[in-house]
N, C-alpha and C positions, 0 to 999 in steps of 0.2 A: 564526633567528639573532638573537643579542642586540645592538641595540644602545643604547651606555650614553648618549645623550641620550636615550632613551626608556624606558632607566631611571632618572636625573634627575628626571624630568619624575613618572614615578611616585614619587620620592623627596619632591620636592614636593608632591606631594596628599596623602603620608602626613604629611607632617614640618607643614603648615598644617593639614589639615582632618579628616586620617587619627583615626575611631576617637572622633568628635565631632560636633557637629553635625550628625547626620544621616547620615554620608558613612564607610563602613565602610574601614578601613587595605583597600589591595591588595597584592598580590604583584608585589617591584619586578625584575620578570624583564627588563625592557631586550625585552622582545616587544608590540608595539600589539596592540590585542582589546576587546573591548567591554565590559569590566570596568572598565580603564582611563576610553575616550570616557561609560561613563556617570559615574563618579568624576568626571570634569572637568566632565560636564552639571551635577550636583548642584554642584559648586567655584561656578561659574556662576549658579545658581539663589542662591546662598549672598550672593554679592556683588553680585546684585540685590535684597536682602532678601526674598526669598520664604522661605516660611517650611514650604511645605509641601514640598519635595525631593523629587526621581523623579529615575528613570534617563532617561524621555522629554524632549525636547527640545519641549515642546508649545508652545497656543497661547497659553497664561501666560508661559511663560521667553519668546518670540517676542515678544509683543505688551510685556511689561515691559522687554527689550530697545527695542525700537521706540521706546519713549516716553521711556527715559531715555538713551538713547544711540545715535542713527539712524547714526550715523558714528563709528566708532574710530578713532583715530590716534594719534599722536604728540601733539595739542595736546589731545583730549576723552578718553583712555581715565582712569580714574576711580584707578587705584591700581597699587602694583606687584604684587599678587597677581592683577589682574583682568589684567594684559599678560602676567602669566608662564603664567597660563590657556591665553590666545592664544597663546603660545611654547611651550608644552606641546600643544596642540593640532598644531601644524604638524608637530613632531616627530613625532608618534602620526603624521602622515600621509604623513610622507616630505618635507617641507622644512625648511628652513632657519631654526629659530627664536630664532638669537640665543645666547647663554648662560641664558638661560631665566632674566634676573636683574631681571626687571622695567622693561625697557627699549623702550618700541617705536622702536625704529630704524632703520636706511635696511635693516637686513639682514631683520627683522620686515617692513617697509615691500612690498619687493625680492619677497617669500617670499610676500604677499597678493597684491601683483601677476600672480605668477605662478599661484597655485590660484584667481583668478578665468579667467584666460586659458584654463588647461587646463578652467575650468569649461563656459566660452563665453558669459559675464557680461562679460568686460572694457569691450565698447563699451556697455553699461548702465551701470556701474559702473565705471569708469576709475580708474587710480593706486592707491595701497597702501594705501587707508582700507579699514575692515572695514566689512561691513554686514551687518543683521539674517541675512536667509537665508543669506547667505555663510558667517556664523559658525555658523548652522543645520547647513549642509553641511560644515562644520569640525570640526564635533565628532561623527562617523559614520563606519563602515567602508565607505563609497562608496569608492570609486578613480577619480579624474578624468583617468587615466593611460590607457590600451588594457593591462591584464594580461590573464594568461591565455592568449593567442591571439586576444585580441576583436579585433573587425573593425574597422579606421578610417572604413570608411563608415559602419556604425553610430554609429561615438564622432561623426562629423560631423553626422548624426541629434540626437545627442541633445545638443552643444553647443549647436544649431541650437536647438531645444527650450527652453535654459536661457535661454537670449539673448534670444530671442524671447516669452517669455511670463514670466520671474521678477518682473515688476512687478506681476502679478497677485494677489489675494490668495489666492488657494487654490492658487498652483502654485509649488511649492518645489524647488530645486536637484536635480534628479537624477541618477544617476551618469554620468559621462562614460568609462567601461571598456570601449567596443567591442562591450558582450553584452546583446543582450535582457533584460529583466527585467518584474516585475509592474507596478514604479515609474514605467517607459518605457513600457509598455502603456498605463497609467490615463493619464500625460502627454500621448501623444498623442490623448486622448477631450478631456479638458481642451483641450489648441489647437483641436481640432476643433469644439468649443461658443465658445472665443473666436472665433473666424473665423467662428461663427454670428453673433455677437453676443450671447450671453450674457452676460448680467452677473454680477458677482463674488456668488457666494449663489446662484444660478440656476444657473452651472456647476457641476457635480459629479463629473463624471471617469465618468459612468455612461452605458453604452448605452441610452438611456431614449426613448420617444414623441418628446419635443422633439428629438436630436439626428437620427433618423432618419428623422425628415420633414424638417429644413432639407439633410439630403444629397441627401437625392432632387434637390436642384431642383442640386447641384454636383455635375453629372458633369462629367469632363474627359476631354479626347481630346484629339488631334494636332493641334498650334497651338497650346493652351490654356497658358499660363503665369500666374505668382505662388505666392501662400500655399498655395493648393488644391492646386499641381502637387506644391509641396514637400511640403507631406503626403501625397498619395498616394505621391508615390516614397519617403518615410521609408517610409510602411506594406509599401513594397513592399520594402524596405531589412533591416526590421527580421521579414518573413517568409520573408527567407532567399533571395529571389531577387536572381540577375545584374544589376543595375540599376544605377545612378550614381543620388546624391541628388542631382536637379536639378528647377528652378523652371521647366523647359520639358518638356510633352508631346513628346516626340521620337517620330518612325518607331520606333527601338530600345523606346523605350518601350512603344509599342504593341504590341510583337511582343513583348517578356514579358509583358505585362499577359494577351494572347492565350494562350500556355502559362500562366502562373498560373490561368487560368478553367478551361482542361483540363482541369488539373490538380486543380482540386478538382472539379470539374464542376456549373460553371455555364457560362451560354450566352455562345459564344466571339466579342466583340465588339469586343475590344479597346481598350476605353476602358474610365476607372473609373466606371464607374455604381453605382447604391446597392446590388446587391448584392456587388458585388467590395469597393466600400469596405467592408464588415459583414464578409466573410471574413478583410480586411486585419486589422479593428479588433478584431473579437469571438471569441473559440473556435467560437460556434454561428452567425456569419454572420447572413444574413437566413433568420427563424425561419416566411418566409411560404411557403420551399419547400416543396415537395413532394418527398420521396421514394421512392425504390425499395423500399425495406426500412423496418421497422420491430422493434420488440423489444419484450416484453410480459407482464404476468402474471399472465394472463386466456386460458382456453381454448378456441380453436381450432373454433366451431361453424362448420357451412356455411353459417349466417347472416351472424357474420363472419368466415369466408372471401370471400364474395361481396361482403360490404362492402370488406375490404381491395384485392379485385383493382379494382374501380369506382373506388379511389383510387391506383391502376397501382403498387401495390404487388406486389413476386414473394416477395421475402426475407424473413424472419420468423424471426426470433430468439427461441428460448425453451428456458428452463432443464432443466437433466436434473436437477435433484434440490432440493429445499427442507429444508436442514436443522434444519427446525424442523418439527417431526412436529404434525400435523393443526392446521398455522396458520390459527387463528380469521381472521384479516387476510387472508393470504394465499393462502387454499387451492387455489389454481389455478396458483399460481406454475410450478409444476415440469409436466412433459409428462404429461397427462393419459391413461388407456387409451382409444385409437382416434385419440385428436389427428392423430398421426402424415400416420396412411390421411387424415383429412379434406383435411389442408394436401397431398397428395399426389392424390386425387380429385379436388381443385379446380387444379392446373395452377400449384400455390406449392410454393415452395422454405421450409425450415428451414436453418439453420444453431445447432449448439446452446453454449448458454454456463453455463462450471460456474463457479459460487460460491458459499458457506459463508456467512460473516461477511464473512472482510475486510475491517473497518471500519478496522484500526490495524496498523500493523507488527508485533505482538505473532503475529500469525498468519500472517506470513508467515518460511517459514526452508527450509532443504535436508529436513528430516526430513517438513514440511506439506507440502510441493511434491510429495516423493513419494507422499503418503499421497492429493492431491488430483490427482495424476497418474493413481495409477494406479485410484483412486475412479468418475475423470470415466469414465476408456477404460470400468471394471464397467459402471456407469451408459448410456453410449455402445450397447453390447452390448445390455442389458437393454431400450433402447427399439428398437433395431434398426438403428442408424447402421450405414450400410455404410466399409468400406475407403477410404479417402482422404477423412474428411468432417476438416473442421477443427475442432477446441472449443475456444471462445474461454473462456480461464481468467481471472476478475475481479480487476482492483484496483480496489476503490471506495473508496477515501478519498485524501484530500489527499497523498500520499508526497512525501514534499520528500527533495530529491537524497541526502542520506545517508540514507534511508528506504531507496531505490532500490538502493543500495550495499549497507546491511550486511544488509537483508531481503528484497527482494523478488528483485533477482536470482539469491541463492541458492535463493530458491524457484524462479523458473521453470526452473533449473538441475535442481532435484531433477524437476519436470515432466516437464523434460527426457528426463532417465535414466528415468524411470517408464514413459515413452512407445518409448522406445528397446529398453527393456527387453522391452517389450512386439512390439517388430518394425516397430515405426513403421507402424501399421496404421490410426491417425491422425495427422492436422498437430496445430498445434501456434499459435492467436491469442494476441493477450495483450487484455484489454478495460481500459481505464481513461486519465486523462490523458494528454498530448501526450507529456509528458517522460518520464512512464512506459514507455508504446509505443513509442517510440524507440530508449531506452537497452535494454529487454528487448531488440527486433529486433536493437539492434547488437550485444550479444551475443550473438547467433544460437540464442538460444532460442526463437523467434518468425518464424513466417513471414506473418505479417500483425495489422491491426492492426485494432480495434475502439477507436473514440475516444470518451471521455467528451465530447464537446466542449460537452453542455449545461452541466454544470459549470463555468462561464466562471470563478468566484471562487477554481477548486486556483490553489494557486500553480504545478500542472504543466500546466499549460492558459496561464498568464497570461503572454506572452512566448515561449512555443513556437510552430515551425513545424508546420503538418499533420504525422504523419510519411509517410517515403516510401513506407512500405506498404503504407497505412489503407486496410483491405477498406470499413469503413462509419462514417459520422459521424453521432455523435448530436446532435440537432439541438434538438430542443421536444418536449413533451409534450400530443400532442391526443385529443379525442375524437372519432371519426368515426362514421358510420351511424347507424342509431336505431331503439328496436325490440329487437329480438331481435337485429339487428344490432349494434348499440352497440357498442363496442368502445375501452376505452383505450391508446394506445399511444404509446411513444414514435417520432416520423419521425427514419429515418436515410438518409444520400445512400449511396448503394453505390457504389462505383467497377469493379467489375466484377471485383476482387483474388480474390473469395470467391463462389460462387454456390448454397453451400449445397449439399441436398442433395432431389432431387426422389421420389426413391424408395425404400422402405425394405425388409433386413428383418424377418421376424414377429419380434415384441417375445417376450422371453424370459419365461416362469411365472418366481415367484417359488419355482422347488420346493426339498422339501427337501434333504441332503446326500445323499450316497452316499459312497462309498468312493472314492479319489484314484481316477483312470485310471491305469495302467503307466505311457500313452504320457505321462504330463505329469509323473511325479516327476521325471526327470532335468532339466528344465527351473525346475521350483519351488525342486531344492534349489540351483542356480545362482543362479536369482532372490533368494531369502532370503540366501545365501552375499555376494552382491555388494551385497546394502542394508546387510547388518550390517557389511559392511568399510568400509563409507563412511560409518557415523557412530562411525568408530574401534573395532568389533569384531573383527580378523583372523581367518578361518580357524583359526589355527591354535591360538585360547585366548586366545594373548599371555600375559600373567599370571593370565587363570582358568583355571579347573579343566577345563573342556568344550570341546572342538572346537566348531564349528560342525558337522560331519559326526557328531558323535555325539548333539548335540541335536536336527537335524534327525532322525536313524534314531531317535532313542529314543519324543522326541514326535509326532513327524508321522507314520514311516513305524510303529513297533513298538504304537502304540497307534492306529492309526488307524479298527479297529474299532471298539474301546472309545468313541474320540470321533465317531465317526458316529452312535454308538446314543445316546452322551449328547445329542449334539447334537439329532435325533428326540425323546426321551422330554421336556429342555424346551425341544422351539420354539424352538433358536436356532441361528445361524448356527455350524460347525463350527468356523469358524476364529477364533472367539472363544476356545474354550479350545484351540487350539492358539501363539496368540499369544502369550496369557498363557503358557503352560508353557514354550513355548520359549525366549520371552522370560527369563523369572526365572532358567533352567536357565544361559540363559548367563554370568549376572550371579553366578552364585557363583564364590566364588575361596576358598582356602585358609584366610582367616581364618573364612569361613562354616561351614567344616568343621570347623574347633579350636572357635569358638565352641557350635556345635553337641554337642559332646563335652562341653564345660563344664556344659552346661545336663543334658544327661544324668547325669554326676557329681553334679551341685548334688544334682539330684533325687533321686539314687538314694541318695544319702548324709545328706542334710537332711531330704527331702520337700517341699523348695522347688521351685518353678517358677519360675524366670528367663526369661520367654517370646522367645521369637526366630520368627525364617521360617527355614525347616527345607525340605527334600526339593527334589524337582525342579520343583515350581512353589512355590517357597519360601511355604509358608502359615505363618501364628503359629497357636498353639495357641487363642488366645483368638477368634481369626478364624474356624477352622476352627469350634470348637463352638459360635459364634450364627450361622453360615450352615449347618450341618447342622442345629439346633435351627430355624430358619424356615422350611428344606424339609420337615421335618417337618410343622410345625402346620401350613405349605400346601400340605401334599400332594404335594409333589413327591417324597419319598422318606420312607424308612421305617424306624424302629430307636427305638433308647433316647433320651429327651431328658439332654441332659447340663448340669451345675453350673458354670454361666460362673465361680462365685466359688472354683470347687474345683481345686485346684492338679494335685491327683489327675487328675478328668477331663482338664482341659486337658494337663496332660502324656501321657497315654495316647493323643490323637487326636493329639496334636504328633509322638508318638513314631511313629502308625503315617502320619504323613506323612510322616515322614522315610526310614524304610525301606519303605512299601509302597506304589510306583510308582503302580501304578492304582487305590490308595485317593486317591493324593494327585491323579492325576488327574482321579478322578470328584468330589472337592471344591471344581474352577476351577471348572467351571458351577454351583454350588450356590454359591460364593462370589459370580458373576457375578446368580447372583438375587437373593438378597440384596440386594446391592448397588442394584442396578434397582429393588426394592423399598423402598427407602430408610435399609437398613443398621439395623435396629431393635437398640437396645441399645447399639449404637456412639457413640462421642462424637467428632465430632460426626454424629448422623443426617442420610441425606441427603434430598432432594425424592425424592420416587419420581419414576420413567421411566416411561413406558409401558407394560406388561406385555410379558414380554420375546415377540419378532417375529421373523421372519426379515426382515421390511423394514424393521428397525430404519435408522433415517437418520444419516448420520458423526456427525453431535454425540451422537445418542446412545451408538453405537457408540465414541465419544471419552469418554464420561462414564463408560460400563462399565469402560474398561481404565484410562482414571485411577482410580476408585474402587479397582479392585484394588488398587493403591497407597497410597492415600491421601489427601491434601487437599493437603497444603504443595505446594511452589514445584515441587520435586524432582518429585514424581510429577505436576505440573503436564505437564513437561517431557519426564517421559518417557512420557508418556502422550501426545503430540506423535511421537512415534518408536514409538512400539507402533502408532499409527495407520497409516503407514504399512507396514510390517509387517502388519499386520490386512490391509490390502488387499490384498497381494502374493499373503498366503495365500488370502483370497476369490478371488482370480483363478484359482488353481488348482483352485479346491473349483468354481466356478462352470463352469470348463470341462467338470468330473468329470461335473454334475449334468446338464449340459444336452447329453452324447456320444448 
C-alpha cells in the first residue's frame, strides 16, 4: 500500500541527489524497500563528503558520522537536506517525520524518541537526539515493532540485547520484531564474550576456543541470578521454548532447561552447563559429543565397522548413488557391492541419503523432485532397502526462505507423488538446514529430519530451532580408528526418530531389458498418464495432436519389441529411447503437421530442404544423417554413409522419419550415442559421457536426454522433466527385468 509521505521522501532523493552524484533516480511508488534505505544511505554518505558512495551503511559512513556529528538535534544537525534525510528515514519506517522540510522539530524530536524506545536504547540514549547506531538502525528494513506474529518475549530479548550492549564497538542495533534472526544469533555470542570480558577487537560474535572455555566455568542453576541467567533464558527464549526472559534461575526454569536437554539429547541436569549453553548458542552445539550415528563417504570395511561400533556408533548413513560417474575424489561415496551385508554382519544399522548436486535452487522444482523421487526408491531397490526404510533426500546449500517457497518445496512435493506413486513402499526425510527441515516437515512432505547443523553459517541454521522431527544432527567432522580401521566421518546425535535399517534384501544385477511384464503395463501407463498431467500435459491432447493413450500404445506398448532389442544391441537402458519418443510424440501439435507438409512441398517443388523434427520422435534431417553416419564408422549399425551438406540425403532420411515409425525409432538410440559420444559434426560438440552403460548415473542419464534437444535454456528444462519421465519408465522396465 502506498503511502505518499514515503513517496515525498522518494520524491526528494530524486528531485536532490536523483541521477547525480553517485546515487541512481528511484521509483517514487509511496512503498519503503531497500532501494529506497540505500538511496538515503548514499544521500548520507553525500553530506558527509565521502566520496566513495555504497548502499552499506559501513564503518566509514559510522565512524565519519561519529566524528563529525555524535549527536543530531535540533541545535548540531548540519543542513536542511541532512534533517530531511532523517525525516525521510523515519517515514520509510513507519514514523512520524515532520513535513520532511528540513526542520528537526519537537515532532522529528518526538518520532527519535520513540524508535529508540521500541529500539530498547532509550535509557542509553535518552530524548530526541539522533545518534550514530541509531541512525545506523534508521536507515534499514529492521522492524522495531513485534510484525508478523513475532513473539514479545523475543522482541524483550532483543531490546534487552540493544540496551545492554549498543555502547560497544562491534555490537549494532538489532531488530526489535519478536523473530529469531542470524543478526540476534551473532548478538547474543557477542554479550556472551562481553560478559567474558572481552574487549572491543577481541569479541567477534564467533563460537571460538576463547568463548567456550570462559562458559565452562558459567553454569547456572536454581538460585543463580544476573547477566548470565539473562542470557541463558534469552537463549532459551530465542529456541523456542516455554520460558519467561528472566534474571532469576527459577524451579520453572529448571524444569524446561530439563526437557530442552531431552529434547535434544544431552544429559538431563537441569541447569545450563557448557553444553546446553553450545546447543542454545550454536546449530552444532558442543562438537566434543559423541554420537550414535554417523554419515560418510567412505566404504563400509569390517575394519571400520569395528571401529565405528568401539565408538557406540549403530546408524550409518550413506548414499545410494554418486552422480558423477567414476569420481576421481569421490569413489566410495555411493553403497559399494557387499557394503550392505558388512554394516549388517556387524550388528549396525544404515539409513540411506539420495543427492545429485543440489548446490543452488536451480535444481530443485516439481519436475526434479519427481525425477529424484522416484530415481532414489530405483536406486533403494537396486541396493536391497527393504519396505518401510526411510531415504533421506538432500538440501545442501544455503536455501533462504524464498528458496524454500518457490523451489524446494515443489520438489519435495514432486518426491512426494514419486513416492506415493510408488505405494508408499518407502518414507520420506528431508537432509539440510533447520529452516529447511521444518518448513518441508510442515508441509508434510517429510516425515523426519536430518539436520545440517554443522553448517552453523546457512542463514537456515542461524536463528532456527532444532526441528520437531530431527531423526539425526550433524554435529563435526572426525577421524576415528587407525589402520585399516581409519575411517572419516561425520558424528550425528540420533534421537531414536529413525533407526535405519539392520537387514537387507539381495542387491539387484544390473541386467539387461526384457519385455514389459503384462502384470505392470496397466500400472506404468497410469504412472506416465498422471506425471504428464501434472506438468500441464492432459490425457486427453489438450491442443496436440496425441492422446496420452495413444503415445503410450504406440511407443511403449506397439514398439516394445523393437526397443528391447535396440536397447540390447547398444547397451543401454530401454527406457531411454522410450522417453525420448514418447516424450517428443507428445509435443507435436498441428502446426508440426502443416509445417511438416511445407518442408515436403518446398522440397518437392525446389529441391530445397527447409529442415525441421519430423515423425513420432521428432528428429531433423540433419540429426538424423550425423547420428546414423557415426553409428556407422562405430560400428553400431550398418548401411550407406550419407552427405550432411546434401539437401537430397538429409531430406530422404527426414522423410522416412517422418512416415516410417520404426525407422524413426530405431534412430532415438543412434541419436542417444551420438550424442554420448560427443555429437561429432554438431555445433556446438559436446564433452563425450562415458561409453554408453546400463549404469549410466542421473546426470548422465540427464545429459543424454538434454542433448536430444539441445543446449539452450528450453531443452535445459525439459530435459529436467524428461528425467523424471525416464525414471517412471525405468521403474517399470526394472520390475520387468528382475520378475
Amino acid at each position: 500500500m502506498a503511502d505518499e509521505m514515503v513517496r515525498k521522501a522518494q520524491q526528494f532523493i530524486n528531485g536532490v541527489y536523483g541521477g547525480k552524484l553517485g546515487i541512481d533516480r528511484i521509483p517514487e511508488t509511496g512503498a519503503t524497500g531497500w532501494t529506497t534505505m540505500f538511496a538515503l544511505t548514499r544521500a548520507l554518505q553525500y553530506e558527509l563528503g565521502i566520496t566513495g558512495l555504497s548502499d552499506t551503511f559501513g564503518p566509514t559512513t559510522l565512524s565519519t558520522l561519529q566524528s563529525k556529528y555524535p549527536t543530531l538535534n535540533s541545535a548540531t544537525v548540519p543542513s536542511e537536506n541532512f534533517t530531511k534525510i532523517i525525516q525521510s528515514g523515519l517515514y520509510c519506517k513507519g514514523y512520524d517525520g515532520g513535513d520532511i522540510d528540513g526542520t528537526y522539530n519537537s515532532r522529528v524530536a518526538a518520532s527519535v524518541t520513540k524508535l529508540k524506545q521500541d529500539m530498547g536504547v532509550d535509557f542509553v540514549h535518552p530524548g530526541g537526539s539522533l545518534v550514530p547506531k541509531v541512525f545506523k538502525g534508521l536507515l534499514n528494513m529492521d522492524a522495531y515493532v513485534t510484525v508478523n506474529g513475532g513473539s514479545d518475549t523475543i522482541r524483550a530479548v532483543q531490546r534487552w540485547l540493544n540496551g545492554a550492549y549498543i555502547n560497544r564497538r562491534d555490537f549494532f542495533v538489532i531488530p526489535a520484531d519478536g523473530h529469531h534472526s542470524r543478526d540476534v544469533a551473532k548478538s547474543m555470542l557477542f554479550a556472551v564474550q562481553y560478559e567474558l570480558g572481552m574487549a572491543d577487537g577481541t569479541a567477534n560474535g564467533v563460537f571460538g576456543p576463547g568463548t567456550q572455555s570462559g562458559l565452562r566455568s558459567h553454569t547456572v542453576s536454581t538460585g543463580s541470578s544476573g547477566p548470565w541467567v539473562q542470557l541463558f533464558s534469552a537463549g532459551m527464549v530465542l529456541n523456542q521454548r516455554p520460558v519467561a526472559f528472566t534474571s532469576t534461575f527459577t524451579s520453572a526454569l529448571a524444569s524446561a532447561v530439563s526437557s530442552f536437554q531431552s529434547f535434544v539429547k544431552l544429559p538431563v541436569t537441569g541447569t545450563g552447563d557448557f553444553s546446553t549453553w553450545a546447543s542454545l548458542l550454536v546449530s552444532y552445539g558442543d562438537q566434543s559429543r559423541n554420537g550414535e550415528a554417523c554419515d560418510g563417504v567412505t566404504l563400509i570395511t569390517p575394519a571400520r565397522a569395528a571401529t565405528l561400533k568401539a565408538q557406540g556408533i549403530t546408524y550409518i548413513g550413506r548414499y545410494l548413488t554418486n552422480p558423477i560417474p567414476d569420481d576421481p575424489d569421490l569413489p566410495e561415496k555411493a553403497i559399494q557391492p557387499g557394503e550392505l551385508k558388512t554394516i549388517a554382519d556387524n550388528g549396525l544399522r544404515c539409513f540411506p541419503i539420495y543427492q545429485t548436486f543440489g548446490r543452488d535452487a536451480s535444481n530443485f522444482s516439481y519436475p526434479q523432485g519427481r525425477a529424484a523421487g522416484q530415481a532414489a526408491i530405483n536406486a533403494a531397490l537396486d541396493h536391497g532397502f527393504k519396505s518401510g526404510t526411510r531415504i533421506f533426500f538432500a538440501v545442501d546449500f544455503d536455501a533462504l526462505n524464498e528458496d524454500v517457497t518457490s523451489s524446494v518445496l515443489p520438489h519435495f512435493k514432486g518426491i512426494q507423488d514419486a513416492v506415493a506413486d510408488d505405494g508408499n513402499r518407502y518414507g520420506i526425510g528431508v537432509y539440510g538446514p533447520r529452516n529447511v527441515c521444518t518448513r518441508v516437515s510442515e508441509a508434510g512432505h517429510a516425515t523426519a529430519s536430518f539436520v545440517s547443523d554443522m553448517s552453523s553459517g546457512f542463514s537456515g541454521n542461524f536463528g532456527y530451532p532444532l526441528p520437531e522431527n530431527w531423526a539425526y544432527d550433524q554435529i563435526v567432522t572426525r577421524t576415528v580408528g587407525s589402520g585399516a580401521g581409519s575411517i572419516n566421518i561425520d558424528i550425528n546425535i540420533a534421537s531414536g526418530r529413525d533407526i535405519g535399517q539392520g537387514s537387507f534384501n539381495a542387491p539387484r544385477s544390473p541386467l539387461p531389458d526384457t519385455l514389459l511384464h503384462s502384470d505392470v503395463i496397466n500400472a506404468m501407463r497410469t504412472d506416465v498418464g498422471k506425471y504428464m498431467e501434472s506438468i500441464g500435459f492432459p490425457n486427453d491432447g489438450g491442443l496436440r495432436s496425441h492422446t496420452h493413450e495413444e503415445c503410450f500404445r504406440r511407443v511403449v506398448l506397439e514398439y516394445d519389441t523393437v526397443s528391447t532389442l535396440l536397447a540390447h544391441r547398444y547397451k543401454m537402458r530401454k527406457a531411454l529411447i522410450q522417453t525420448s519418443a514418447y516424450w517428443e510424440m507428445r509435443h507435436i501439435d498441428p502446426i508440426d503437421l502443416t509445417v511438416d507438409q511445407a518442408v515436403s512441398t518446398t522440397f518437392n517443388t525446389t529441391g530445397y530442404f527447409k529442415d525441421s523434427s519430423t515423425g513420432i520422435a521428432q528428429i531433423f534431417g540433419r540429426t538424423a544423417v550425423l547420428a546414423w553416419n557415426h553409428a556407422i564408422r562405430s560400428g553400431y549399425a550398418e548401411g550407406p554413409i550419407r552427405d550432411v551438406n546434401s539437401d537430397e540425403d538429409k531430406y530422404n532420411i527426414w522423410d522416412d522419419c517422418r512416415y516410417q515409425d520404426e525407422f524413426s525409432m530405431s534412430t532415438v538410440p543412434l541419436i542417444h550415442l551420438w550424442n554420448a559420444d560427443g555429437a561429432s559434426g554438431n555445433t556446438p560438440e559436446e564433452k563425450p559421457l562415458r561409453p554408453m552403460r546400463l549404469d549410466y548415473t542421473e546426470n548422465e542419464i540427464f545429459q543424454v536426454l538434454r542433448r536430444y534437444q539441445g543446449t539452450n535454456d528450453e531443452a535445459v528444462a525439459h530435459a529436467r522433466q524428461r528425467s523424471a519421465l525416464y525414471q517412471i519408465m525405468e521403474k517399470y522396465n526394472s520390475i520387468s527385468r528382475n520378475v
